[in-house]
LUMTIDO-202189 format. One record per residue (C-alpha): residue in one letter; residue number from 1; x, y, z. Coordinates in steps of 0.001 Angstrom, whole numbers. Layout:
// residues N
<miti res="A" n="NUM" x="X" y="Y" z="Z"/>
...
// end
This chain:
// residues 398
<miti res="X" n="1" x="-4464" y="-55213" z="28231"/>
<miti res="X" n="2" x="-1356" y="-57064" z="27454"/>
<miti res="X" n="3" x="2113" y="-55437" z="28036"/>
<miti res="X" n="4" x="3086" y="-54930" z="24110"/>
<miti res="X" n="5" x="-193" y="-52698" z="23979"/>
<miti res="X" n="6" x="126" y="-50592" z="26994"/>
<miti res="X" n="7" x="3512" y="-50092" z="25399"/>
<miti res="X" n="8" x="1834" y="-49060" z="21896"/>
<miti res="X" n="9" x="-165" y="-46820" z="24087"/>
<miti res="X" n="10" x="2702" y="-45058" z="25838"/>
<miti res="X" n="11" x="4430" y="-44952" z="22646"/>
<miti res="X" n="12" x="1793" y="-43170" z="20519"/>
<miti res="X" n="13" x="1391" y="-40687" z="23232"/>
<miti res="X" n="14" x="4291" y="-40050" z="23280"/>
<miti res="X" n="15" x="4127" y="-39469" z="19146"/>
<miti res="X" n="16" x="1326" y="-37329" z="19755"/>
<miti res="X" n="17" x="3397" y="-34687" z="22119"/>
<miti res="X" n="18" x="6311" y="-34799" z="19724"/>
<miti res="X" n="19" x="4118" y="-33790" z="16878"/>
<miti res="X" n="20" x="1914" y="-30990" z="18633"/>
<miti res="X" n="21" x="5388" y="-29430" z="19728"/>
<miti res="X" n="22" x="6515" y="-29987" z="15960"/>
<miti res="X" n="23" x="3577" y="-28038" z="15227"/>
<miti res="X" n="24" x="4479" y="-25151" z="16821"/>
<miti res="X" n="25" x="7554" y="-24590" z="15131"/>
<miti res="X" n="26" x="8878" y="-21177" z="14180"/>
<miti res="X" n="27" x="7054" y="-19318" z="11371"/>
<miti res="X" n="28" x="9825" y="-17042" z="8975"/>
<miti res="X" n="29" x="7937" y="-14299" z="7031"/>
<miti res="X" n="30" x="10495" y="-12011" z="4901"/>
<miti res="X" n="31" x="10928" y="-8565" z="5065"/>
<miti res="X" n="32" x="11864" y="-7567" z="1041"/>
<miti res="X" n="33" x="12365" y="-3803" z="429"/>
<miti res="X" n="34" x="14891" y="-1247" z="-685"/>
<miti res="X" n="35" x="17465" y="-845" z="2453"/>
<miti res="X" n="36" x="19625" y="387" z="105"/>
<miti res="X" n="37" x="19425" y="2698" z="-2818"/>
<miti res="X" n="38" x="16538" y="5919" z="-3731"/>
<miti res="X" n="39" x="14113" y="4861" z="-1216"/>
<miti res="X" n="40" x="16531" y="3861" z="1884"/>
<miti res="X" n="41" x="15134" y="6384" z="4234"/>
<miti res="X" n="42" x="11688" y="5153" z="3476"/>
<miti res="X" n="43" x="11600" y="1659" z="4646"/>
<miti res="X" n="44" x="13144" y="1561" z="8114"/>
<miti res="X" n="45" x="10569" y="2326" z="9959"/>
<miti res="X" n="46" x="8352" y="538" z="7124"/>
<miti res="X" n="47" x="10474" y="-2638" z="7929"/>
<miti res="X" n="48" x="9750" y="-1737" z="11905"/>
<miti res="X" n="49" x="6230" y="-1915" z="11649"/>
<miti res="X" n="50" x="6318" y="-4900" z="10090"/>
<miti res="X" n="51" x="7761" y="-6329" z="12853"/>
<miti res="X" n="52" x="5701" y="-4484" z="15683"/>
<miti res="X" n="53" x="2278" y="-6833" z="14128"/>
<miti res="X" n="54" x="5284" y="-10307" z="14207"/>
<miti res="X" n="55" x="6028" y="-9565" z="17658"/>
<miti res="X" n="56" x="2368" y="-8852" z="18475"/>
<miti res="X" n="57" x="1286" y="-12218" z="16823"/>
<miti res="X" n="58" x="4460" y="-14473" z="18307"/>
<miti res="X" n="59" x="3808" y="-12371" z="21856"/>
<miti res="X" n="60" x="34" y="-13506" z="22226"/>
<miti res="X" n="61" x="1375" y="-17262" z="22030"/>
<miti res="X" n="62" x="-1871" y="-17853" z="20709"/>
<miti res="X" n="63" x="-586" y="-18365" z="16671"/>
<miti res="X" n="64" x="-474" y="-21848" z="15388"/>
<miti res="X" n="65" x="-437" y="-23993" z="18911"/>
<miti res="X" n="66" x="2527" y="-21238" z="20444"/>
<miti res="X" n="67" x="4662" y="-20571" z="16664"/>
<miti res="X" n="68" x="6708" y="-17418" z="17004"/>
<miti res="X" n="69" x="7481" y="-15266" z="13973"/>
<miti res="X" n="70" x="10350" y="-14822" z="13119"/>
<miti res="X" n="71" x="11418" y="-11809" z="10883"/>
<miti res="X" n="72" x="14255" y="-11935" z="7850"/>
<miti res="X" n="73" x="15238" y="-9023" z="5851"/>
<miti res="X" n="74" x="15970" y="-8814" z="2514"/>
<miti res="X" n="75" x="17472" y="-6242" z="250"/>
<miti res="X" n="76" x="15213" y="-5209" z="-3029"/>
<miti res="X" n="77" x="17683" y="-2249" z="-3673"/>
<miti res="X" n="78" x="14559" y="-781" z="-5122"/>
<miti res="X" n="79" x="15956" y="-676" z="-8955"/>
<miti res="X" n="80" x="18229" y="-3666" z="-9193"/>
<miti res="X" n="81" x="15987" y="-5974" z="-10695"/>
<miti res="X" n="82" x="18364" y="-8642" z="-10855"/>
<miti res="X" n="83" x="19017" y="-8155" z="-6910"/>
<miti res="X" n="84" x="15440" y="-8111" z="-5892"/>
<miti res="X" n="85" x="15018" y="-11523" z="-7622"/>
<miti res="X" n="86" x="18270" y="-13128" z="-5955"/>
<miti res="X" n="87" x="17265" y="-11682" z="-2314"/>
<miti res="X" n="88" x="13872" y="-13071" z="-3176"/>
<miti res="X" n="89" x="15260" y="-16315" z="-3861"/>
<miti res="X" n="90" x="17394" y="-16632" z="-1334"/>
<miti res="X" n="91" x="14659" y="-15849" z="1375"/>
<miti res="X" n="92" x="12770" y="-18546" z="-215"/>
<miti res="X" n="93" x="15317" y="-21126" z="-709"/>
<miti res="X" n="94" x="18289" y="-20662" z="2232"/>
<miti res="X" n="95" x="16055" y="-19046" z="4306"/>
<miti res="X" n="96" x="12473" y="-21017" z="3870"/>
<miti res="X" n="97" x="10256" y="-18328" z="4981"/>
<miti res="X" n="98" x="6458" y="-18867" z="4795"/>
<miti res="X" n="99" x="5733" y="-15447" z="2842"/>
<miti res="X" n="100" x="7095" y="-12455" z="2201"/>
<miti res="X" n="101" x="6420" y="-8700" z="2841"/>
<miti res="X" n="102" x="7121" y="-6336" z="336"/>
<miti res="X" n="103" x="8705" y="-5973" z="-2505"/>
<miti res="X" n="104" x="8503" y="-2168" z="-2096"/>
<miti res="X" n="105" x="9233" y="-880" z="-5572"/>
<miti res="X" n="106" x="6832" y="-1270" z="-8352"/>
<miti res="X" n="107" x="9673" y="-2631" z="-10710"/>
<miti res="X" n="108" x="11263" y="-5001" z="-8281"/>
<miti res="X" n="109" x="7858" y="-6570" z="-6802"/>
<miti res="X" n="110" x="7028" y="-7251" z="-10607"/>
<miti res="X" n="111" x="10590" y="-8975" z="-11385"/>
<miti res="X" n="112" x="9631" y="-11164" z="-7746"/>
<miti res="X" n="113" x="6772" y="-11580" z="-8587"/>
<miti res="X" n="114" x="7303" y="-13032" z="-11973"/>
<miti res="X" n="115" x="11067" y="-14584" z="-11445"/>
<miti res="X" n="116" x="10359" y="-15724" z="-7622"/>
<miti res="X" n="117" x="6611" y="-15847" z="-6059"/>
<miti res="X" n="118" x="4672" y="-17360" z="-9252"/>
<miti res="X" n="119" x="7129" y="-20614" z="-9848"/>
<miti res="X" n="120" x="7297" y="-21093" z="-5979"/>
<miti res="X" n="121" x="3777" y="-20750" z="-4920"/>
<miti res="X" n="122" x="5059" y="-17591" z="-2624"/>
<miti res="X" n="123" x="2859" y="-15261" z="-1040"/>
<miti res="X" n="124" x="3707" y="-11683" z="-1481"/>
<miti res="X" n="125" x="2088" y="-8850" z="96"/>
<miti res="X" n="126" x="3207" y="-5540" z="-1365"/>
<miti res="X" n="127" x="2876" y="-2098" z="1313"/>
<miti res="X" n="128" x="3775" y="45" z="-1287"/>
<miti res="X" n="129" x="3786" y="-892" z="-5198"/>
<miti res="X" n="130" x="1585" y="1300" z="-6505"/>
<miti res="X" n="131" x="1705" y="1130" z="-10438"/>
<miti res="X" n="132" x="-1152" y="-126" z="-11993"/>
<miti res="X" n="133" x="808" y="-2512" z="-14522"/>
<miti res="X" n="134" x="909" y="-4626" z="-11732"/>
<miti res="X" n="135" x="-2811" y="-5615" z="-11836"/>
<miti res="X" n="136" x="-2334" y="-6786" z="-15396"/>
<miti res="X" n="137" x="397" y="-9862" z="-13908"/>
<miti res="X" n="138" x="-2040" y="-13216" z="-13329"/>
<miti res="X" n="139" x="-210" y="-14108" z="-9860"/>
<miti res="X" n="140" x="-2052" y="-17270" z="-9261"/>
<miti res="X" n="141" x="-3993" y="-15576" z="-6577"/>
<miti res="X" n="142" x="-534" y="-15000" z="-4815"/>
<miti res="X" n="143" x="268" y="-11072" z="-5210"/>
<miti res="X" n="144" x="-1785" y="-8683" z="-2604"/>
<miti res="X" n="145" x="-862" y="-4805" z="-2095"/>
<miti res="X" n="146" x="-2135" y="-2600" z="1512"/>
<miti res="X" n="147" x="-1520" y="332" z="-657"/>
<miti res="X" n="148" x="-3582" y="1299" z="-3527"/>
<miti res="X" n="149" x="-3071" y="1201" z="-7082"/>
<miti res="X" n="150" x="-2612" y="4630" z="-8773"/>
<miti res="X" n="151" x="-5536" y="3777" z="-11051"/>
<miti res="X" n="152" x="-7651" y="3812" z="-8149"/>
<miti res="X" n="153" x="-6708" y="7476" z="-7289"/>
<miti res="X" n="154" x="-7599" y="8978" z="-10925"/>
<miti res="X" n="155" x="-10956" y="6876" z="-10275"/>
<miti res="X" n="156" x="-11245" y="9118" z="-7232"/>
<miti res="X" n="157" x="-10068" y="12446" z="-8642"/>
<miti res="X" n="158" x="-12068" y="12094" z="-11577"/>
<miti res="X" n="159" x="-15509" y="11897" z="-8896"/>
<miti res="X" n="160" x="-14283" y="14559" z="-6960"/>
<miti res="X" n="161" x="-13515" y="17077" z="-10271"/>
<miti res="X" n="162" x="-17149" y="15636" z="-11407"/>
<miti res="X" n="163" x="-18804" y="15958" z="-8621"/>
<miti res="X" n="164" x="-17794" y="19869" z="-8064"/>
<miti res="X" n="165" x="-18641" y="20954" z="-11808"/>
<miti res="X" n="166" x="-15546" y="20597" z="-13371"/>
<miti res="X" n="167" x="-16978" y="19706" z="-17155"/>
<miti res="X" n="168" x="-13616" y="19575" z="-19239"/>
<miti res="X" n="169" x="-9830" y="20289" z="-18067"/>
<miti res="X" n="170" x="-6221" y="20065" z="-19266"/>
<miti res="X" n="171" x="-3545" y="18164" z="-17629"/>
<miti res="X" n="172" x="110" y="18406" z="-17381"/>
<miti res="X" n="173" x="1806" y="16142" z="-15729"/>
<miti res="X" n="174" x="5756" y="15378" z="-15046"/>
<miti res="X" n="175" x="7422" y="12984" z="-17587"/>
<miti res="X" n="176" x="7664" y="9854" z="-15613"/>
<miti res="X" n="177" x="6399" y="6423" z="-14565"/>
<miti res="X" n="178" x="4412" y="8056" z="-12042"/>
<miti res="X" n="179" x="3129" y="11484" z="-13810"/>
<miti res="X" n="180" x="1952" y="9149" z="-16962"/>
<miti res="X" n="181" x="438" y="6513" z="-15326"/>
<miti res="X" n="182" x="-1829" y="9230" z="-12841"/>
<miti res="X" n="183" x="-2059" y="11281" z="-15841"/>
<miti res="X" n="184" x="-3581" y="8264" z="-18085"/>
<miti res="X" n="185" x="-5795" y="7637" z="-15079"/>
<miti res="X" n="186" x="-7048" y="10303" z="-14598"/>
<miti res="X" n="187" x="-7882" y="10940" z="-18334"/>
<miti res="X" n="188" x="-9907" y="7439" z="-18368"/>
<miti res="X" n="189" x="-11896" y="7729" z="-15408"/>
<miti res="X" n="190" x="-12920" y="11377" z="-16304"/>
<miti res="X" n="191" x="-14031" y="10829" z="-19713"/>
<miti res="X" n="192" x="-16157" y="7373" z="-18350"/>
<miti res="X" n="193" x="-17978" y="10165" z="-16061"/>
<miti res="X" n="194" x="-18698" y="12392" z="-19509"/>
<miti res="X" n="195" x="-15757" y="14935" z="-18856"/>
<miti res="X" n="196" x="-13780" y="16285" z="-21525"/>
<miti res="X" n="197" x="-9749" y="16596" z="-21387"/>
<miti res="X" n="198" x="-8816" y="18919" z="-24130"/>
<miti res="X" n="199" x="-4705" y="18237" z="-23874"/>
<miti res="X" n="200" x="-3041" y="15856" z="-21762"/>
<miti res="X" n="201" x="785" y="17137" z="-22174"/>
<miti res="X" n="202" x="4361" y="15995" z="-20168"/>
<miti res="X" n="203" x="6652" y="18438" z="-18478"/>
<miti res="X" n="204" x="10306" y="18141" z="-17432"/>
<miti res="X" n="205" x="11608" y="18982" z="-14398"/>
<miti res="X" n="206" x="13774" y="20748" z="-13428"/>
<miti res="X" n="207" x="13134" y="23743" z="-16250"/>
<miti res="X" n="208" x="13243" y="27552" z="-15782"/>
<miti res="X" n="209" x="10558" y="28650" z="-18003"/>
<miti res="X" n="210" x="7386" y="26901" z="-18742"/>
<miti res="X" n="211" x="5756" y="28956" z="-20790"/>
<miti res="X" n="212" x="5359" y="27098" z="-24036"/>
<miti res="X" n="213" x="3426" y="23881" z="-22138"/>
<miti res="X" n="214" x="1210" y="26477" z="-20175"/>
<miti res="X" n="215" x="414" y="28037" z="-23727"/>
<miti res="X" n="216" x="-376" y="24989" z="-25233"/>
<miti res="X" n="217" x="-2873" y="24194" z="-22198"/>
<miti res="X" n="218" x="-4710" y="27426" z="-22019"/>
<miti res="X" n="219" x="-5093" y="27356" z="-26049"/>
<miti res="X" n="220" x="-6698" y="23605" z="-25247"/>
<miti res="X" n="221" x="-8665" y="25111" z="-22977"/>
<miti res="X" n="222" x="-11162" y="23859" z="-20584"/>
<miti res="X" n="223" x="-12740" y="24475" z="-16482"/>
<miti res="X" n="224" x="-9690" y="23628" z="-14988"/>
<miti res="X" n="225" x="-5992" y="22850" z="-14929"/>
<miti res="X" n="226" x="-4942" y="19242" z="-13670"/>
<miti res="X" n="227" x="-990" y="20212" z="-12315"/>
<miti res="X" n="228" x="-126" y="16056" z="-11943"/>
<miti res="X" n="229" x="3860" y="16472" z="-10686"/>
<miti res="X" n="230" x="5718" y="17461" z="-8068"/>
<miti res="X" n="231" x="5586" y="20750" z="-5542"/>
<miti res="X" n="232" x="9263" y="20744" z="-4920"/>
<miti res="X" n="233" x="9737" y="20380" z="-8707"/>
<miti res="X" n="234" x="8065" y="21272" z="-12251"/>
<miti res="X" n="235" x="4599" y="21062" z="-10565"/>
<miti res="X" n="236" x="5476" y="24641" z="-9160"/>
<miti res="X" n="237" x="6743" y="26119" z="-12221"/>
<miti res="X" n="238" x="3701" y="25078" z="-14590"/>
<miti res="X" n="239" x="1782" y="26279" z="-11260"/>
<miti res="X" n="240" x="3436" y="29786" z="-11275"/>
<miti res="X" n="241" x="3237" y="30475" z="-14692"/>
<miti res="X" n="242" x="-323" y="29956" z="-14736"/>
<miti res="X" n="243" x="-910" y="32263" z="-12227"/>
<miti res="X" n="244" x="1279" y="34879" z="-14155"/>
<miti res="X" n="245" x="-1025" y="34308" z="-17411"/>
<miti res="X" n="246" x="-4088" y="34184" z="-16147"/>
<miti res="X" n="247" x="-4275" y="30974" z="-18325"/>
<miti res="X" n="248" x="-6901" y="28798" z="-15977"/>
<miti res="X" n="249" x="-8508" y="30059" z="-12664"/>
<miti res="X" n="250" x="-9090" y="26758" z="-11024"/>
<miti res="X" n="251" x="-6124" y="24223" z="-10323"/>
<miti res="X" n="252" x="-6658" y="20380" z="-9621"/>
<miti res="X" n="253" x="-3954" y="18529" z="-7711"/>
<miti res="X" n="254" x="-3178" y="14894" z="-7345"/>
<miti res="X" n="255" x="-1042" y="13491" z="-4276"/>
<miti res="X" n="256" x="2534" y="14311" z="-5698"/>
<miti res="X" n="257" x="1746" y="17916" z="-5767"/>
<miti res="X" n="258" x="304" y="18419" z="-1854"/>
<miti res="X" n="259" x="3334" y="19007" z="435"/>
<miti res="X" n="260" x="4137" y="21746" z="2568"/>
<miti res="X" n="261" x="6198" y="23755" z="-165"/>
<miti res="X" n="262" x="2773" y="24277" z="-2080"/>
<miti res="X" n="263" x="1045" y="26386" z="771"/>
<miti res="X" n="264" x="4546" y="27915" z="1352"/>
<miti res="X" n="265" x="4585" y="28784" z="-1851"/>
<miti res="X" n="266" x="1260" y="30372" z="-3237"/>
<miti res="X" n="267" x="-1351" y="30240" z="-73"/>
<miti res="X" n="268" x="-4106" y="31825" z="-1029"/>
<miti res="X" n="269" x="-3260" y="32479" z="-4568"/>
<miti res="X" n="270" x="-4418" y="29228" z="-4919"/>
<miti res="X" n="271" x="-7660" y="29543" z="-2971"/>
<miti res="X" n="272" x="-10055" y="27118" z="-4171"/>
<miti res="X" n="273" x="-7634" y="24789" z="-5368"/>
<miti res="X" n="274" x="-8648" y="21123" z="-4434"/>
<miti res="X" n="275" x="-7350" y="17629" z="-4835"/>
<miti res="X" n="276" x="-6861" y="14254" z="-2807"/>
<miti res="X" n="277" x="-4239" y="12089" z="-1062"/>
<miti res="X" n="278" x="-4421" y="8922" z="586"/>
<miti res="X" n="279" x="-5484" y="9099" z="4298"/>
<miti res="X" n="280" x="-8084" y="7941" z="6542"/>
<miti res="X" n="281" x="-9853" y="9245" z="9384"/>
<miti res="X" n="282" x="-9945" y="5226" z="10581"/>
<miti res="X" n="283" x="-9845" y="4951" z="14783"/>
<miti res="X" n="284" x="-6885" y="2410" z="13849"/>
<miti res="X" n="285" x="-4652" y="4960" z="12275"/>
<miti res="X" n="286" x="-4913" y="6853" z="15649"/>
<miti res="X" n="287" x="-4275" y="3637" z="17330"/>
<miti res="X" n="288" x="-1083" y="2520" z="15579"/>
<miti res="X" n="289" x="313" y="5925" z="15854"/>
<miti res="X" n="290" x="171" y="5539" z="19785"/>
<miti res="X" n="291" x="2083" y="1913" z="19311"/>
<miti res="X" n="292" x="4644" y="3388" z="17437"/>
<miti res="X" n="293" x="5446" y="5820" z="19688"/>
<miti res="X" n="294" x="5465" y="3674" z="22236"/>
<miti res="X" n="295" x="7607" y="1070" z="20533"/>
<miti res="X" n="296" x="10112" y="3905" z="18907"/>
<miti res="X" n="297" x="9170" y="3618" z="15591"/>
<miti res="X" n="298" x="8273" y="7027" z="13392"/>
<miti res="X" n="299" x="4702" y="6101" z="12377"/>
<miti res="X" n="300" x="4328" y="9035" z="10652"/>
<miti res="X" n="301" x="6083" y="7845" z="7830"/>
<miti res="X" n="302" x="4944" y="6691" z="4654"/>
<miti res="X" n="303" x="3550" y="3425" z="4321"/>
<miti res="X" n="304" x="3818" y="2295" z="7664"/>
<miti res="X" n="305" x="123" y="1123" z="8740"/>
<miti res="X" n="306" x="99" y="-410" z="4884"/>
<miti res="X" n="307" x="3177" y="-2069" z="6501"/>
<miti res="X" n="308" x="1502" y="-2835" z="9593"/>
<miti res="X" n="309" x="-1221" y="-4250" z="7768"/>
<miti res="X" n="310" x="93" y="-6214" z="5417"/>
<miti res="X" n="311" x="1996" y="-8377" z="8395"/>
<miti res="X" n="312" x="-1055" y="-8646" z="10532"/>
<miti res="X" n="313" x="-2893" y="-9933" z="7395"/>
<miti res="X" n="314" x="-957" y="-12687" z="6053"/>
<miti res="X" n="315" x="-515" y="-13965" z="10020"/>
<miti res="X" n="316" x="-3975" y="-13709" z="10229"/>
<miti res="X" n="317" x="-4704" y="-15869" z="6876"/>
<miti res="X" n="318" x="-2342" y="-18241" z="8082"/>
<miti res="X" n="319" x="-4214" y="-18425" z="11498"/>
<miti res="X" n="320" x="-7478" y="-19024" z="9401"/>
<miti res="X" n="321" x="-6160" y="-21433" z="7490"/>
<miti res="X" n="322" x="-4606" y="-23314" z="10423"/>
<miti res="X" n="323" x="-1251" y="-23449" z="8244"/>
<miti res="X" n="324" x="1739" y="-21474" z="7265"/>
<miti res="X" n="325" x="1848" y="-23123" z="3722"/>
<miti res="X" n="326" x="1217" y="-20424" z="941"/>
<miti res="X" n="327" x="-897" y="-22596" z="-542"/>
<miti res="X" n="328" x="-3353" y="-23446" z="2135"/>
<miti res="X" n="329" x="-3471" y="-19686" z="3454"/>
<miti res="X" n="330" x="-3453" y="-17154" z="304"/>
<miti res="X" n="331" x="-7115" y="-18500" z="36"/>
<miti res="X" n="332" x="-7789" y="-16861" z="3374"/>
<miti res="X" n="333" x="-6318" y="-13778" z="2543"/>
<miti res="X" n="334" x="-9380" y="-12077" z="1369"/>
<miti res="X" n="335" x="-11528" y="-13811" z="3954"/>
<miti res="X" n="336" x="-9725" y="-12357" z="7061"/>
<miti res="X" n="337" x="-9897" y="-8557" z="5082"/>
<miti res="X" n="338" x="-13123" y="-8261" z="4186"/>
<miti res="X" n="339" x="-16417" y="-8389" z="5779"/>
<miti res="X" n="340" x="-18199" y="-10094" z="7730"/>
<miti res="X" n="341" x="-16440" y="-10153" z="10776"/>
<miti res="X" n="342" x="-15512" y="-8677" z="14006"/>
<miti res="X" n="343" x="-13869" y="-5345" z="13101"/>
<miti res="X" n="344" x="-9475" y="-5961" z="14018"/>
<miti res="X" n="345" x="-7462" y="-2468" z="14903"/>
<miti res="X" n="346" x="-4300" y="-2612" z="15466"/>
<miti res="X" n="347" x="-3384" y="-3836" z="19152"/>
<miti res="X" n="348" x="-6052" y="-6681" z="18547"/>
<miti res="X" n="349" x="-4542" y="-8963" z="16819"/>
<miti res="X" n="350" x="-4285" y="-11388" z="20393"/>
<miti res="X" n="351" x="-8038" y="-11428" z="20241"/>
<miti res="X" n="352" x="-8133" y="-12005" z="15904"/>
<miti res="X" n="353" x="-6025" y="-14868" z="16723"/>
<miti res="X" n="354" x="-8799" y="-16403" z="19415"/>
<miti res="X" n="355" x="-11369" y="-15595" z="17430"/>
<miti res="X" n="356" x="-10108" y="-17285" z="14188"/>
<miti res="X" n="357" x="-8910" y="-20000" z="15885"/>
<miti res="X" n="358" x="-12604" y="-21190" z="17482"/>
<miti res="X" n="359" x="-13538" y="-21017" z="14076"/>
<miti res="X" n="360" x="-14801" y="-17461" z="13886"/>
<miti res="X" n="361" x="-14538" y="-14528" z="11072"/>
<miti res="X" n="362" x="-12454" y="-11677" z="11348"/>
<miti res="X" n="363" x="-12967" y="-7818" z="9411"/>
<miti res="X" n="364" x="-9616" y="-6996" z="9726"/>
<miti res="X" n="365" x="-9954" y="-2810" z="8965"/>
<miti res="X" n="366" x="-6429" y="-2111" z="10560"/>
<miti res="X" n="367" x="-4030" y="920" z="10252"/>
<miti res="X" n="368" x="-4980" y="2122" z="6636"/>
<miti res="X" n="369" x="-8600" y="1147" z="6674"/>
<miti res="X" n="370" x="-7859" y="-1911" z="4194"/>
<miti res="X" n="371" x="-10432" y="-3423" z="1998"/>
<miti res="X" n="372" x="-9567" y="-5453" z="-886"/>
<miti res="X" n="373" x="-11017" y="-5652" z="-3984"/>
<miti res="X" n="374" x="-10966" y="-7288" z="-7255"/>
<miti res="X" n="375" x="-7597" y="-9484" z="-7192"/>
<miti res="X" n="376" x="-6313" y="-8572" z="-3612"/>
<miti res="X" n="377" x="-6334" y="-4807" z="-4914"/>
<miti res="X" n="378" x="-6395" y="-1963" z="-1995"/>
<miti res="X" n="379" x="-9522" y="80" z="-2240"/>
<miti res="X" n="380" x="-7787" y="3013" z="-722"/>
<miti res="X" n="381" x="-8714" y="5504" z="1310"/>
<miti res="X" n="382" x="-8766" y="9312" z="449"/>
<miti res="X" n="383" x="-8852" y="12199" z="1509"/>
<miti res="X" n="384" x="-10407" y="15224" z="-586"/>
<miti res="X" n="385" x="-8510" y="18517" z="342"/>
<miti res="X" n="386" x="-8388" y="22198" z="-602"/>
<miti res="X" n="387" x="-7115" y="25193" z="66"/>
<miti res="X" n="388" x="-8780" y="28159" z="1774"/>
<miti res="X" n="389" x="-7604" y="31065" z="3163"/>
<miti res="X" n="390" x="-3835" y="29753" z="2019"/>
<miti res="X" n="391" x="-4168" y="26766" z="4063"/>
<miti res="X" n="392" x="-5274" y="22797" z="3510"/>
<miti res="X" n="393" x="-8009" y="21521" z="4782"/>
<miti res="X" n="394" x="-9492" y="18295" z="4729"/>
<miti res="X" n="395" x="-13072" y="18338" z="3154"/>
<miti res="X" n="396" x="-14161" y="14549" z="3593"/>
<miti res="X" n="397" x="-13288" y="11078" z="3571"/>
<miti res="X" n="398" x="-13897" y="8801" z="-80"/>
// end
């Protein structure tokens, strides 16, 4: 072997070690949600969860030949439309991250999602958007949400009223983005299972007397009384006044209405009173509680294993997919979700990593029991409650 190719040899080895080291070049994934403005006391420990899955990923030094991840925050403001999109773009242009986590509000991750991820090629994985306008937007197989659409929950309700005898029922519900869109959701899926509504009507909060929507309900009749607002709010009122006229005798409630001000409230004046909320009786829910703890974070708090999840996923799909480019790893997305697979908790994302990486398949289940359907849709987990004896209780799992 003459000289000059010995020192080809040398050379290209020396070209291969620079480019596996390349290779393993820091990953950034943003962190989008509202740090500042109606939801601010929400995300922190959303944002913190996040993390805990980076840190677990860059710790194993098993992602992407030894990449760490590397965390940037960005503020959505939650309302500011205009500032979601220019925190969006500045994540994806100044500071070149590989996807993005969040938007949390449903208004600003549609203005990313149309202004920002679409003409990019961004991934976005949503913890928290729940409305279902959102499903309408054709995101070029780019837009994924941990938590599910409200659409989904009226599908749910609608089985659960159903499935106990409910026949036909009124609804009320509080005159916002949130109490129409349940409202209209509910409605649907309960007339596809051949229930009746006789009068879906809006109330305001915030109102002393609600006697004129309760007697427009109880002359619409029907078996029960959908209450779709808020216990701390209206929800109450259209609540107590039914109770004063006698108007229905059985009450259905959707998520807004079940927090601890209900039972306060009316106990077992509203015995027999049932309903749902998201939750999950998952072994990883269990499991990233203990993490949290450990690590400081309050994972009690809403939307934290959705938050959880939705990081572990997309470092997951990039581990799949052998790449950090959106668009060699949002194909993976529903691969590394769904089954088959070895089941992934949280805590084993070291051993998804090892697994994916020899070529394997991964059922990532996670924190919130995630399983996507449809167009990276949650399939949600929830729980069907009631009350008895003035207190909740959890009846079962859907």
């Amino acid at each position: 072997m003459g000289a000059s190719m010995k020192k080809f040899l040398i050379a290209s080895a020396a070209c291969l070690a620079l480019s596996a080291a390349a290779s393993a070049e820091d990953v950034k994934v943003g962190i989008e949600m509202g740090f500042t403005g109606p939801i601010e006391s929400l995300t922190p420990p959303m944002a913190q969860a996040a993390e805990l899955a980076m840190k677990e990923v860059s710790d194993s030094g098993l992602f992407l030949g030894g990449a760490k991840v590397v965390p940037v925050r960005g503020d959505e403001t939650c309302i500011d439309a205009g500032a979601a999109t220019a925190a969006a773009e500045r994540l994806v242009t100044s500071d070149k991250v590989a996807g993005i986590i969040g938007p949390t509000c449903s208004g600003a991750t549609s203005a990313v999602l149309t202004n920002v991820a679409i003409p990019n090629g961004m991934v976005l994985i949503s913890p928290s958007a729940t409305s279902p306008g959102l499903s309408t937007i054709d995101s070029k197989g780019l837009f994924f949400r941990t938590a599910p659409s409200d659409a989904r929950e009226g599908e749910i309700l609608a089985q659960i009223m159903t499935e106990r005898g409910v026949k036909s029922a009124a609804i009320s519900y509080t005159n916002n983005d949130y109490g129409k869109g349940i409202a209209a959701s509910i409605q649907s899926a309960f007339e596809k299972l051949g229930g009746k509504i006789t009068l879906s009507a809006p109330h305001e909060d915030g109102k002393s007397d609600y006697s004129a929507e309760v007697g427009a309900l109880a002359s619409a009749g029907g078996d029960a009384i959908v209450v779709a607002g808020y216990a701390d709010q209206g929800g109450a009122g259209v609540v107590q006044t039914v109770l004063d006229t006698g108007a229905f005798s059985k009450f259905v409630f959707p998520n807004g209405m079940w927090g601890e001000s209900l039972i306060k409230k009316f106990g077992s004046q509203i015995d027999g009173a049932f309903g749902d909320l998201p939750g999950s009786d998952s072994p990883g829910a269990a499991k990233l509680l203990e993490m949290t703890k450990a690590a400081g974070i309050n994972g009690t708090a809403t939307f934290v294993p959705e938050t959880y999840d939705a990081a572990a996923i997309m470092l997951l799909a990039m581990q799949a997919a052998n790449s950090a480019k959106p668009a060699d790893y949002k194909g993976k997305i529903m691969d590394v979700v769904n089954a088959p697979g070895e089941k992934i908790f949280p805590g084993d994302l070291a051993k998804a990593l090892e697994i994916l990486k020899a070529g394997g398949d991964v059922d990532y289940v996670g924190a919130s029991n995630v399983e996507f359907i449809g167009k990276g849709e949650s399939a949600g987990s929830y729980r069907e409650v009631e009350i008895e004896g003035g207190a909740m209780k959890t009846v079962k799992f859907h």
